[in-house]
C-alpha positions as CSV (number, residue, x, y, z in Angstrom):
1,X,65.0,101.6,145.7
2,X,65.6,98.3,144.7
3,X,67.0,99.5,141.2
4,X,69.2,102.0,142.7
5,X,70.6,99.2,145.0
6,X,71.7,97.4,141.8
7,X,73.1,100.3,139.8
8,X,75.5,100.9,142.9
9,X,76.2,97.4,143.3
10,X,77.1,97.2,139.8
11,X,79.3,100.7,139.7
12,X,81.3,99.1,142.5
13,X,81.8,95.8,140.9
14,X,82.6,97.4,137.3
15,X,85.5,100.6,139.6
16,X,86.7,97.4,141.7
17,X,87.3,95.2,138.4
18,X,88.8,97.5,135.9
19,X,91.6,98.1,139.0
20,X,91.7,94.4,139.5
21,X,92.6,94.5,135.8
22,X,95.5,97.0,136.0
23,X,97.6,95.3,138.3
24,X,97.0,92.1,136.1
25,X,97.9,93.3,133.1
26,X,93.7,91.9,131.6
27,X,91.4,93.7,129.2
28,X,88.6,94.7,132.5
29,X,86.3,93.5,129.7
30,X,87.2,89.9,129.9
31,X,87.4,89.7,133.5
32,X,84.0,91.2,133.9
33,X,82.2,88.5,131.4
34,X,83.3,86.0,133.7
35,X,82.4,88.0,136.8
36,X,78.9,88.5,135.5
37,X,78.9,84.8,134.6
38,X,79.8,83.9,138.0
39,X,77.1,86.2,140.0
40,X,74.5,85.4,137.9
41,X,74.5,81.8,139.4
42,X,74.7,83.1,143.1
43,X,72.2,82.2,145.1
44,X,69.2,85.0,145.8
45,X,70.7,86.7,142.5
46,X,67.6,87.4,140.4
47,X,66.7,86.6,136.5
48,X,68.5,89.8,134.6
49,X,67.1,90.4,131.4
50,X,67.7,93.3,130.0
51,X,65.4,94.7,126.8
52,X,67.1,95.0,123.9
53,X,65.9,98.7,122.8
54,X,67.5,99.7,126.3
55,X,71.0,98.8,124.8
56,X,70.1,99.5,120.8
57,X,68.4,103.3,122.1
58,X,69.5,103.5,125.3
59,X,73.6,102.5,126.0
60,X,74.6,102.5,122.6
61,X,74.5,105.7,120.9
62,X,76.2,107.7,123.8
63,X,78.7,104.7,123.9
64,X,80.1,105.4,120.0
65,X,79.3,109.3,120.2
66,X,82.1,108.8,123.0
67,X,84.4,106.7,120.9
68,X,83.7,109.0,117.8
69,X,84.3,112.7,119.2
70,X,88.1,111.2,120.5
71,X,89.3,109.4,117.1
72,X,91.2,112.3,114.9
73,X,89.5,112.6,111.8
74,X,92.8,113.4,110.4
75,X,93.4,109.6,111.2
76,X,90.3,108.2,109.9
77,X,90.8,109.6,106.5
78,X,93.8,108.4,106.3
79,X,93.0,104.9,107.1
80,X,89.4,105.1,105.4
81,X,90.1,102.2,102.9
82,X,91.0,99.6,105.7
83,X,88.2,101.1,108.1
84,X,85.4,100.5,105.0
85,X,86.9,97.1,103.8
86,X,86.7,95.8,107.3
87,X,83.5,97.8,108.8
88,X,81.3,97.4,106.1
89,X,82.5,94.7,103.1
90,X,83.9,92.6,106.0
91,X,80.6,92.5,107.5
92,X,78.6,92.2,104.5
93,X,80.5,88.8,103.3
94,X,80.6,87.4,106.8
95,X,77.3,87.8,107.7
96,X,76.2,85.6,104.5
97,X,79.3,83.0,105.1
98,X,77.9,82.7,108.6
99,X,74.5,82.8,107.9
100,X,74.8,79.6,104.9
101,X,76.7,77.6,108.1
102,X,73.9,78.1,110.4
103,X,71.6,77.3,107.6
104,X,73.3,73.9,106.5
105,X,73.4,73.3,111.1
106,X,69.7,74.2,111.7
107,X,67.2,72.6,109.1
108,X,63.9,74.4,110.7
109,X,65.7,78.1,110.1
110,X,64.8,79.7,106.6
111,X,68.1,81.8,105.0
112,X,66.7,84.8,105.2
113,X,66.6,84.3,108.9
114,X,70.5,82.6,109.1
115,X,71.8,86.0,107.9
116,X,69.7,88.0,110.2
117,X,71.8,85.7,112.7
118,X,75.1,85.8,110.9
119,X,74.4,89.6,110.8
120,X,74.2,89.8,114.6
121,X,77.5,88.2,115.0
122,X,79.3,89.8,112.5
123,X,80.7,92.9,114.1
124,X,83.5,92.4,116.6
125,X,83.7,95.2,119.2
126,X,86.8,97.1,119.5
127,X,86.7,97.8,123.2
128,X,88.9,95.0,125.0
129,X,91.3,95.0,121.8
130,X,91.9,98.7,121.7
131,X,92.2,98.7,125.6
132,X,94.5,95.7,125.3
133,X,96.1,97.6,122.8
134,X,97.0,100.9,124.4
135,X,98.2,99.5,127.3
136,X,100.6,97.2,125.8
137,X,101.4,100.2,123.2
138,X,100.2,99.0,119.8
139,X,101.0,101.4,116.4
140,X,99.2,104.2,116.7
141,X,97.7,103.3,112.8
142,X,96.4,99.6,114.5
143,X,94.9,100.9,117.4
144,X,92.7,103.9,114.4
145,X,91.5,100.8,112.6
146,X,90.4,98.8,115.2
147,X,88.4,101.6,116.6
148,X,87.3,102.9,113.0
149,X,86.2,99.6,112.6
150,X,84.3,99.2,115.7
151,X,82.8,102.4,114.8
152,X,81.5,101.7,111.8
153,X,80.7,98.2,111.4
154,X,78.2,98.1,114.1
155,X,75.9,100.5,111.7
156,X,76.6,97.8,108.5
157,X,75.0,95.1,111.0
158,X,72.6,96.4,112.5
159,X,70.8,97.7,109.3
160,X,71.6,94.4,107.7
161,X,70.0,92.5,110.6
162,X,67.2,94.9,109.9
163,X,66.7,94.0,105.7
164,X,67.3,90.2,106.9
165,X,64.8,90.1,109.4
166,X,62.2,91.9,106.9
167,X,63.2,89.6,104.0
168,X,62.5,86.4,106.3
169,X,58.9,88.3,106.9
170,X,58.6,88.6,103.4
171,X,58.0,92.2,103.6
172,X,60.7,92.7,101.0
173,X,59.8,92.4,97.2
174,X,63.2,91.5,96.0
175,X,66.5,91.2,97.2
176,X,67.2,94.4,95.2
177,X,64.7,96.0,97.4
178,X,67.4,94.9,100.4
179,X,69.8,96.7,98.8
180,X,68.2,99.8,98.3
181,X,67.4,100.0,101.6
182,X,70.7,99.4,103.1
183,X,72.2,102.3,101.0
184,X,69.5,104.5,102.0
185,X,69.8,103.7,105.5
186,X,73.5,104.7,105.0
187,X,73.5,107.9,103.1
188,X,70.6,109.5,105.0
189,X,72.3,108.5,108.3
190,X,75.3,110.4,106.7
191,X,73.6,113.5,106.1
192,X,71.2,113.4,109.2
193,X,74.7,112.9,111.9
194,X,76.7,115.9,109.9
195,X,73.4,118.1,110.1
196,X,73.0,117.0,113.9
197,X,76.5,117.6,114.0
198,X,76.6,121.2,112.2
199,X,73.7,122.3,114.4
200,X,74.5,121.5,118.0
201,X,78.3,122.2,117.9
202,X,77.2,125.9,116.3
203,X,74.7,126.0,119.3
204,X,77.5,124.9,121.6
205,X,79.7,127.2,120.5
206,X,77.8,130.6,121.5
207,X,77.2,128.8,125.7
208,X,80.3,130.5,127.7
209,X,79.1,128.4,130.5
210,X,81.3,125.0,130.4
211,X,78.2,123.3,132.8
212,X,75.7,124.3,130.0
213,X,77.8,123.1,127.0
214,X,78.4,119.8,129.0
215,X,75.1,119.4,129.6
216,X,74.4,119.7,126.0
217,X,76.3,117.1,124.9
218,X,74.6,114.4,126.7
219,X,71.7,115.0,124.4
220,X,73.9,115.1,120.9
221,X,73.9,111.2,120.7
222,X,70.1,111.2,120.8
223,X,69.8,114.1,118.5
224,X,71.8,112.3,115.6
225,X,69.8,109.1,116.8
226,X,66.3,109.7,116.9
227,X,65.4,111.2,113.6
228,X,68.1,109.1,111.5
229,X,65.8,106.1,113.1
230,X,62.9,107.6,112.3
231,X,63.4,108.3,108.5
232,X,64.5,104.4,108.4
233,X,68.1,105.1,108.5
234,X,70.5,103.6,110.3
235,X,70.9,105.8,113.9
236,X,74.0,104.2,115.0
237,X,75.9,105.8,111.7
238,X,74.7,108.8,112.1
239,X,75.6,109.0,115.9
240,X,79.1,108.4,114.5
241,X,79.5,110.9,112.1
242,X,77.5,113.7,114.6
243,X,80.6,112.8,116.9
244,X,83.2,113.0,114.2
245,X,82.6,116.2,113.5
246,X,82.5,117.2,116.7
247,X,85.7,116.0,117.5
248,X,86.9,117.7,114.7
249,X,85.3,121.2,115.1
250,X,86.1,120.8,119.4
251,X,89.6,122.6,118.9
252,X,88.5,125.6,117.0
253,X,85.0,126.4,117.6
254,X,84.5,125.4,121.9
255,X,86.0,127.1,124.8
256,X,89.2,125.4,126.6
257,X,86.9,124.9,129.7
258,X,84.2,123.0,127.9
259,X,87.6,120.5,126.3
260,X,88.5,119.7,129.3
261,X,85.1,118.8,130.7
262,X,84.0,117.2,127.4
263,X,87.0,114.8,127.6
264,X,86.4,114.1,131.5
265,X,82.5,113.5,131.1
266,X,82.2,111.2,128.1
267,X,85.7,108.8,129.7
268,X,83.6,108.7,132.5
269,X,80.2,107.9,130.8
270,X,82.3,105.6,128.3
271,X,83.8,103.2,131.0
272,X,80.6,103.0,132.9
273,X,78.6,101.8,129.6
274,X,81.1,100.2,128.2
275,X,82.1,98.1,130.9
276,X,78.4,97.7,132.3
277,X,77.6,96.1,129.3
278,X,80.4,94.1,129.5
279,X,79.3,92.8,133.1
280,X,75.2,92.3,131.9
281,X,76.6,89.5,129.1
282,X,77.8,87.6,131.9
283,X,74.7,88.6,133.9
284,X,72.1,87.4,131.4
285,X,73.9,84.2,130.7
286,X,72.0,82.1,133.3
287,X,68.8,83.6,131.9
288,X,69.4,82.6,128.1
289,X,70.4,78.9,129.8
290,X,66.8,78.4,131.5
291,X,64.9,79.9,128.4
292,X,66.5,77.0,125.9
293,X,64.2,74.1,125.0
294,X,66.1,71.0,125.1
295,X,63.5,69.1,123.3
296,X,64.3,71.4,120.3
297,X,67.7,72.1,120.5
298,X,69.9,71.4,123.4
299,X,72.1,73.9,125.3
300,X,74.9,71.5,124.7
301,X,73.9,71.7,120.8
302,X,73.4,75.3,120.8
303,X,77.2,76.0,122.5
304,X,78.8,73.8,120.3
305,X,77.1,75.5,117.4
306,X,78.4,78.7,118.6
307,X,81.7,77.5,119.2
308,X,81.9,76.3,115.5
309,X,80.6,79.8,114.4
310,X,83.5,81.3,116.6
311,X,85.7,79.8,114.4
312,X,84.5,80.4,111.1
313,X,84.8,83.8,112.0
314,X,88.2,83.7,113.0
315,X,89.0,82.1,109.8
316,X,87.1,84.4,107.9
317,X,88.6,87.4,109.2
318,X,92.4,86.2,108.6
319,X,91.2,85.3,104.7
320,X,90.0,88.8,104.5
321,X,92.8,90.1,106.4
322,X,96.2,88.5,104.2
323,X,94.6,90.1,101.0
324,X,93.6,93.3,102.9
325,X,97.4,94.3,104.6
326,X,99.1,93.1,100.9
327,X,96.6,96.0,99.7
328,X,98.1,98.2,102.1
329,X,101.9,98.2,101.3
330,X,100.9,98.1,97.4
331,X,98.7,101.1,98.5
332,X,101.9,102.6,100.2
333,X,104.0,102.2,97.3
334,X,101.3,104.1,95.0
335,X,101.3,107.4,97.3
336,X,104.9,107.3,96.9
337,X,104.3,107.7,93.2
338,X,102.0,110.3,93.3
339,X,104.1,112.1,96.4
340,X,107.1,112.4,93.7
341,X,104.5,113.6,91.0
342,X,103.3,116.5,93.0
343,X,106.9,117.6,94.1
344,X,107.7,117.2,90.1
345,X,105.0,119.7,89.4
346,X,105.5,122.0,92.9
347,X,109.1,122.2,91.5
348,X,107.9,123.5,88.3
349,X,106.4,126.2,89.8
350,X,109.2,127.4,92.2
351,X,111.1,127.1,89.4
352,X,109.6,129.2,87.1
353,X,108.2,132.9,87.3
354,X,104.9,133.5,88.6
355,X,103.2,135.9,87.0
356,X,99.2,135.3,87.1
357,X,96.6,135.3,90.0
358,X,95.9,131.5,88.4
359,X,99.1,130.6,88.4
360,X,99.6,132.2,92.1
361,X,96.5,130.0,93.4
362,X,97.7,126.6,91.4
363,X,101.2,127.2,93.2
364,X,99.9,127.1,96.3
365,X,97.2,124.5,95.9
366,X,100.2,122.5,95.1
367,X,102.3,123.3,98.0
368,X,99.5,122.4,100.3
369,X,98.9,119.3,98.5
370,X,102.4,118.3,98.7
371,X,102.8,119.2,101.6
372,X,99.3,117.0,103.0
373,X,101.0,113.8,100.7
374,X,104.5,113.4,102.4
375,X,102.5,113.8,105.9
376,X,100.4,110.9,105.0
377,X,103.1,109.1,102.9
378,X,105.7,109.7,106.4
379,X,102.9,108.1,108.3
380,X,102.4,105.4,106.2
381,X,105.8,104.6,106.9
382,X,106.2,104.6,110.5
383,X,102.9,103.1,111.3
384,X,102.6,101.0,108.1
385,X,101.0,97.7,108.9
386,X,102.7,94.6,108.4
387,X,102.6,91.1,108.6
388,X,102.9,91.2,112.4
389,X,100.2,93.3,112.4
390,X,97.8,91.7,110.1
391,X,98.3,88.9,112.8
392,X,97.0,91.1,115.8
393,X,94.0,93.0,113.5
394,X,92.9,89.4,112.4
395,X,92.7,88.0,116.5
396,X,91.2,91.5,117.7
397,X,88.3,90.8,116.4
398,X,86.1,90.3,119.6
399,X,82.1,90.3,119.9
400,X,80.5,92.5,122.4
401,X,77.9,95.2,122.7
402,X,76.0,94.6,119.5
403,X,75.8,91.1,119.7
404,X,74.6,90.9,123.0
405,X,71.3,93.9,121.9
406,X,70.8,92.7,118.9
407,X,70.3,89.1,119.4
408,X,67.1,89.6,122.0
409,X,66.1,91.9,118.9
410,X,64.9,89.1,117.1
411,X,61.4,88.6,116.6
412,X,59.4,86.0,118.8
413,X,58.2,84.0,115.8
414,X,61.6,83.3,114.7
415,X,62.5,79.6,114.7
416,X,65.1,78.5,117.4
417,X,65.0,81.7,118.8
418,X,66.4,81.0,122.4
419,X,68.7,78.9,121.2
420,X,70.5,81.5,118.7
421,X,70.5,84.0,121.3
422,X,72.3,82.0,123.1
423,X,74.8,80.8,119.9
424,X,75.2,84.5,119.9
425,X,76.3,85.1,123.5
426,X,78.6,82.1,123.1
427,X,80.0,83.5,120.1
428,X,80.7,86.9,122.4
429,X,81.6,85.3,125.5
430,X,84.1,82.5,123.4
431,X,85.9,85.3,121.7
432,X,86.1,87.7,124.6
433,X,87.5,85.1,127.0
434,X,89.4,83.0,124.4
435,X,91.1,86.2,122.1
436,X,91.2,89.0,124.6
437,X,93.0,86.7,127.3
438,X,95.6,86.2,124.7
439,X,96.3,88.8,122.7
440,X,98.6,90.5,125.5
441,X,100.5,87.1,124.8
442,X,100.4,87.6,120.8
443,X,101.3,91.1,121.1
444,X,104.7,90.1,123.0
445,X,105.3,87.2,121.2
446,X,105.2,89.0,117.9
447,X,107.1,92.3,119.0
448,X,104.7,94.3,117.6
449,X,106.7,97.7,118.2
450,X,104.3,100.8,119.4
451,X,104.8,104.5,120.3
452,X,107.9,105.8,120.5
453,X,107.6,107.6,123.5
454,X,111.0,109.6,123.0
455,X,110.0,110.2,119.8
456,X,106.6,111.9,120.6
457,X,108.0,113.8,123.2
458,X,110.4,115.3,120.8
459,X,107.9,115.6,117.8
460,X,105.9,117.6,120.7
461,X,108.5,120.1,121.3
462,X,108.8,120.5,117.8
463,X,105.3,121.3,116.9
464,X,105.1,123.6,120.5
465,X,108.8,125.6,118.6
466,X,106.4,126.0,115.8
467,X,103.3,127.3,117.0
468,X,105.4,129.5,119.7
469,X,106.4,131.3,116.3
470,X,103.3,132.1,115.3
471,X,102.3,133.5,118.9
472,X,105.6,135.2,118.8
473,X,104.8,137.3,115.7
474,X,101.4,138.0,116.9
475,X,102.8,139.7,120.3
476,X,105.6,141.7,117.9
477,X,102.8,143.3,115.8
478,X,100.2,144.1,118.9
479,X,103.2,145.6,120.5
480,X,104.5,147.6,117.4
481,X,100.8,149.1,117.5
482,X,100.1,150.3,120.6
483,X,104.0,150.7,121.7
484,X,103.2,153.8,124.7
485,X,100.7,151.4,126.5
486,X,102.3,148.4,127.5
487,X,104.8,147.9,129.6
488,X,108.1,146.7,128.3
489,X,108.7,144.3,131.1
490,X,105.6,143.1,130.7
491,X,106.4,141.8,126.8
492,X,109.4,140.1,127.6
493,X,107.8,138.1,130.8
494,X,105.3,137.1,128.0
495,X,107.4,136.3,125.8
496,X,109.8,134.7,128.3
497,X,107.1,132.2,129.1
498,X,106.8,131.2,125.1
499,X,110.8,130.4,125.6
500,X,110.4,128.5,129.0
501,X,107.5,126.3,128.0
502,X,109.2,125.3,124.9
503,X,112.6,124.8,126.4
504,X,110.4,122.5,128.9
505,X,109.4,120.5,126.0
506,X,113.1,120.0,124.4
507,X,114.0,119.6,128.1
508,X,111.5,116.4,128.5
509,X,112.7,114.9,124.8
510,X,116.3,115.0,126.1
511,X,117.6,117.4,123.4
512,X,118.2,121.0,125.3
513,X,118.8,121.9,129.3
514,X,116.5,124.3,131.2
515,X,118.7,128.2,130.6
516,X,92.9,149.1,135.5
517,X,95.9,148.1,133.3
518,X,97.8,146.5,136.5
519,X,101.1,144.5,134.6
520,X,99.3,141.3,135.9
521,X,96.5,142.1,133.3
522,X,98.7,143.0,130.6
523,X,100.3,139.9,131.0
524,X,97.6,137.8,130.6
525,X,96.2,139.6,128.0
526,X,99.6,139.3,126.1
527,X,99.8,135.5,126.9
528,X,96.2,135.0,125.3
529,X,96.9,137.1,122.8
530,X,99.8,134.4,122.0
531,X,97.9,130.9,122.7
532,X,95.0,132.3,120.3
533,X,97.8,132.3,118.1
534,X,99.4,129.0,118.4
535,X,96.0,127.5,118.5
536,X,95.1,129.3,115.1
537,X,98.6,127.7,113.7
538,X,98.1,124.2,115.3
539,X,95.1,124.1,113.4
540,X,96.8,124.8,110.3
541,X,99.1,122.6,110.7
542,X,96.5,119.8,111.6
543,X,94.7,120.6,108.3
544,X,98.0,119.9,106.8
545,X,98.5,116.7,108.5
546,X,102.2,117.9,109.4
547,X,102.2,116.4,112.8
548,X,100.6,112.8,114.3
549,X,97.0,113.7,116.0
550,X,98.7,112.2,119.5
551,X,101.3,115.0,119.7
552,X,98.5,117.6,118.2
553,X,95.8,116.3,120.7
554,X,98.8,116.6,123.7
555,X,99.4,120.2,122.3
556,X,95.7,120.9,122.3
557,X,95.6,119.9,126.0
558,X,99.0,122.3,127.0
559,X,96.9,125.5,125.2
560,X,93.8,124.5,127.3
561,X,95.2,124.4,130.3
562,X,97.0,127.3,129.4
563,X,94.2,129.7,128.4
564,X,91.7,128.0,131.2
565,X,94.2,129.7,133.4
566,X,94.7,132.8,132.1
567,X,90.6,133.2,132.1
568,X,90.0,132.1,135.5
569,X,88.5,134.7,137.3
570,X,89.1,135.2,140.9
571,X,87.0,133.2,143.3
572,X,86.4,130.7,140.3
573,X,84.0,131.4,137.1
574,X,84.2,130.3,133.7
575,X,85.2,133.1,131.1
């Protein structure tokens, strides 16, 4: 009773904040640290300590699998380089930069140990900078790394903290033997979340029940999860890449009903855990306080020590960063090369005779990879990152979830163990309050230009022109064979909606002004007929890479809502 008193108390505090929030223009996030701070400190407001394997195995998986199944995996490939410099070398080299400081600061704590600490602070959590970020309408490219990072780098911690911790319980032999484990953790979590991944969305795929599917996916974090963790591989990785691929495989393998409720149930579950965890750091603050032994090391000591470790970490990250975004543009410049190289050898081709099956197949392998390299190369340029940029990646960096789980992970017998759990929340609480509260500021004072929303909106009506085509030419050809059982009225109201939905489109972008077999069954059948299509040629296109995943993901949703529609039975039922 007394739980479920709590849990209400907290979803209220959590709706009523992230509201709050809106209207001023803060990350929710920061404003429920310092809400959680001030409660815990009420009077009649008990001790909250919350076990770490409750966040680690509990909060966390289902919080990335919902970050993961939403980030285009179109996107990520593209930005793959920065994602892996800054999710896993990133971590790697501040983990041991951190990790020396805290070992030079605290002469009882063995290096080993220092890492295990530096590892725990390492990861910065995307979720009050890519929140900041859409609102204020960062580049669509900033706003992939920051939440490929986040993604990512929590796996790279967590089974570093893991070799650390071992290595200062000397159960490792060598440091090689660290290494080895840290790629195994990583390449079996690889294959155990695209098995996990493979198997439940080809389960999901034959439930015509939207409730069922749903219901399904609650358990697909834990399914990627549970066995990575209990080969001794890293479960958070392979939580990520289980949700990758289902976010992937959503548009072409589930029904339009189970979208829409897959994207309504994991928001839901992903602001409630994300922003409940959020509000427990502040919670647990008072707690951490009480359990520090001044007659070791002060709470004064331990606060400044994490304020000097916020700092380093800031540094760090902008030393990384320069190099990293000068990578970038030379990076640019280099698929410009090898764009002009593949059009050399596309025009080749067109130029000359075909006359071989090989040469047929080499053709068109060449027109598809030209066509995927002036995609990327056109979105290199619009959402290249530059100097401006560099700025805002290098002060998103925030601590959060991870940090706050995985510093009540470490062992009992560790030396100053209250004490760097609480240099830990500082660390997360500093750089919450201290860089989320002004990276709205940054943002503006940098003019760090965002989505074109005219642009999109055009961009949409010219990928909806396209696809209409291919639904078009699919109504032709069903007509053309069974011409003496439909109804020509029928045809052209289908095809008349085609025109009027697209003529919407142009009509919103500011280019174009608004101009038994019942019929009703016909219609609809017509109508699906044509969205099957367009969804079959959106999907091409997507594998192509012609068109940003915003405008394909907005498309997706018009063809859902579409086809939901046209299924709906009368009275309500699924298919």
């Amino acid at each position: 009773m007394e739980l479920g008193v709590y849990a209400v108390l907290a979803v209220a505090v959590i709706v009523a904040v992230a509201a709050f929030a809106r209207k001023l223009g803060i990350a929710a996030p920061i404003i429920l640290v310092v809400v959680g701070v001030g409660l815990s400190y009420l009077p009649g407001v008990p001790d909250v300590e919350v076990p770490h394997e409750i966040i680690l195995d509990g909060l966390l998986p289902p919080i990335l699998y919902a970050a993961a199944v939403s980030v285009p995996i179109m996107d990520f490939r593209r930005n793959l380089a920065p994602i892996a410099s800054l999710s896993v070398l990133l971590v790697v080299v501040t983990a041991f930069a951190t990790g020396f400081l805290l070992f030079e600061l605290l002469p009882d704590l063995d290096f080993a140990a220092a890492v295990a600490l530096g590892a725990i602070i390492s990861p910065p959590d995307a979720v009050a900078a890519t929140s900041i970020g859409r609102r204020l309408g960062l580049p669509p490219r900033l706003l992939t790394v920051l939440e490929g990072e986040g993604l990512v780098n929590d796996a790279t911690a967590l089974v570093l903290l893991r070799s650390a911790v071992a290595a200062s319980a000397g159960l490792l032999a060598s440091p090689w033997a660290g290494v080895g484990d840290f790629f195994y953790a990583v390449v079996a979590a690889v294959v155990i979340g695209l098995l996990a991944g493979i198997v439940t969305v080809f389960v999901r795929s034959k439930l015509d029940d939207p409730v069922l599917d749903t219901a399904l996916s609650l358990a697909v974090p834990f399914v990627a999860f549970m066995p990575a963790e209990a080969l001794g591989a890293s479960g958070v990785l392979a939580v990520v890449v289980a949700g990758l691929y289902t976010g992937h495989a959503a548009p072409s393998r589930f029904s339009p009903q189970s979208r829409i409720s897959d994207r309504i149930n994991w928001r839901t579950i992903q602001f409630l855990l994300e922003n409940g965890v959020f509000l427990l750091i502040g919670l647990e603050i008072r707690t951490l306080v009480e359990d520090v032994d001044d007659s070791v090391l002060s709470v004064g000591a331990s606060v400044g020590i994490g304020l000097i470790a916020t700092l380093a970490l800031i540094l760090l990250r902008y030393l990384w960063i320069g190099p990293l975004v000068f990578g970038l543009r030379q990076r640019e410049r280099r698929a410009e090369r090898r764009t002009y190289r593949s059009l050399l050898a596309l025009y080749y081709y067109r130029t000359h005779p075909v006359t071989t099956k090989r040469q047929a197949r080499v053709r068109d392998r060449l027109e598809h990879d030209y066509e995927r390299r002036r995609a990327d190369l056109e979105q290199q340029r619009q959402e290249g990152i530059d100097w401006r940029g560099g700025v805002v990646l290098g002060w998103s960096g925030m601590r959060g979830v991870v940090t706050l789980a995985a510093a009540q992970s470490l062992p009992d017998t560790t030396p100053y163990r209250p004490q760097l759990i609480l240099i830990a929340f500082t660390v997360a609480v500093a750089s919450i309050v201290m860089q989320g509260g002004t990276l709205p500021a940054l943002i503006r004072l940098l003019k760090v230009q965002g989505i074109d929303a005219r642009e999109d909106r055009k961009e949409l009506a010219a990928l909806l022109e396209t696809i209409s085509g291919a639904g078009l030419d699919a109504l032709d050809d069903h007509v053309s064979e069974m011409s003496d059982e439909v109804d020509p009225d029928v045809v052209e109201r289908a095809r008349q909606t085609t025109f009027l939905r697209t003529e919407a489109a142009w009509e919103r972008a500011g280019r174009r002004e608004l101009q038994d077999q019942t019929p009703h069954r016909q219609f609809r059948e017509l109508r699906l007929l044509i969205v099957a299509a367009e969804r079959e040629k959106m999907l091409e296109l997507r594998s192509l890479g012609s068109y940003s995943s915003r405008v394909l993901a907005e498309a997706q949703s018009l063809l859902d809502q579409e086809e939901t529609r046209l299924r709906r039975r009368p009275g309500g039922g699924g298919h």
